[in-house]
Structures are given as structure tokens and as C-alpha cells.
C-alpha positions, 0 to 999 in steps of 0.5 A: 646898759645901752653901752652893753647892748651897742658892744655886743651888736657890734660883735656880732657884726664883726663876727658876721662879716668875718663868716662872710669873707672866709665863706666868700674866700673860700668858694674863690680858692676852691674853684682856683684849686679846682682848676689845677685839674685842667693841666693833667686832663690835657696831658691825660687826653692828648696822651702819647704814652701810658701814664705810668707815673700816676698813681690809680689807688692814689687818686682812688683812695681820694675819690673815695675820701671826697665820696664821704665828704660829699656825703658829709656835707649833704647830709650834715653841713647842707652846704650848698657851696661846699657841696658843689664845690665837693661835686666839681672836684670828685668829676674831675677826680673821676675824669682823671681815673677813667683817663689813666685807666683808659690810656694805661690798659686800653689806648696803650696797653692790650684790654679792648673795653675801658669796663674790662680794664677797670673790672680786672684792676680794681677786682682782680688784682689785690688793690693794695699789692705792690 
């Protein structure tokens, strides 16, 4: 009996420091991938020419994807790590749509207002026009 009992405590330890390292690797790899922002906000801000290579209803779309996972993980998951992590990354996908929308339609294009650029795309035009 003593041998049963000792079996399972030592199972539920493992199983405890397993939840542990991936919690652990997972705030570590979450903040790394979050920095790969970083390179794409510099060219975004130092900007010479209208960023026609990236995709707003991309980076839209995924906004919209980690709006819902945000909401997921505050309502469901009531996870703190996952939930800050989840609010840095929609900041920064946010900072990206405002750069490229900005840098696009008003510092190299010809709207005067980032706001009447942004109304006239996402309203205006068919979203999922090519």
C-alpha cells in the first residue's frame, strides 16, 4: 500500500515540474517571438517609401484572431501569463496597422488625417477586394 501511494506522489510530481518547465518555456519563447516585432516597427518608423509589401487585411485578420484569443484567455483560461503575453503581441500588431496604414495613405500617399485613411479602408472599400 505505502508503495501505491509513494508511486503516485512521485507521478504527480513529475507531472507538476512537467506543467512547470513548459509554463516557464513558454513565457520565455512568447517574449522572444514578441520581439521579432521590433525590426518591422524600425523600418515602419524610419520609413522612406510606402510599405506596399505588407498586407493590412493580413495583419488585420490576425488582429482580429488575437482579439478573440485575448478574450478567450481572460474570460476562459484566467491566465495571467498568457493573457499579458496576448496583450503585448495585439500592441504591437496594432502599432504595425497604424504605421503602415499611416505611412501608406498619409506620410506617402495623399489623405491629410491617419482617421480618414483609416475610415476610407476599412469602410469604404470592399475589405476583401483585390
Amino acid at each position: 500500500m505505502v508503495e501505491f501511494f509513494y508511486g503516485k506522489c512521485e507521478a504527480r510530481r513529475k507531472q507538476v515540474l512537467m506543467v512547470t518547465i513548459i509554463a516557464q518555456l513558454y513565457a520565455v519563447v512568447g517574449l522572444i517571438a514578441l520581439l521579432a516585432y521590433f525590426p518591422q516597427l524600425k523600418l515602419l518608423i524610419k520609413g522612406d517609401k510606402a510599405p506596399t509589401e505588407i498586407s493590412i487585411k493580413t495583419w488585420s485578420i490576425w488582429f482580429l484572431e488575437q482579439c478573440v484569443a485575448m478574450l478567450y484567455g481572460v474570460v476562459c483560461l484566467k491566465d495571467f501569463i498568457f493573457c499579458f503575453l496576448t496583450g503585448l503581441d495585439l500592441l504591437l500588431m496594432a502599432m504595425i496597422i497604424v504605421l503602415v496604414i499611416h505611412n501608406r495613405y498619409v506620410k506617402f500617399g495623399n489623405h491629410k488625417h491617419f482617421f480618414s485613411a483609416f475610415y476610407k479602408y476599412y469602410f469604404v472599400y470592399p475589405f476583401f477586394s483585390m
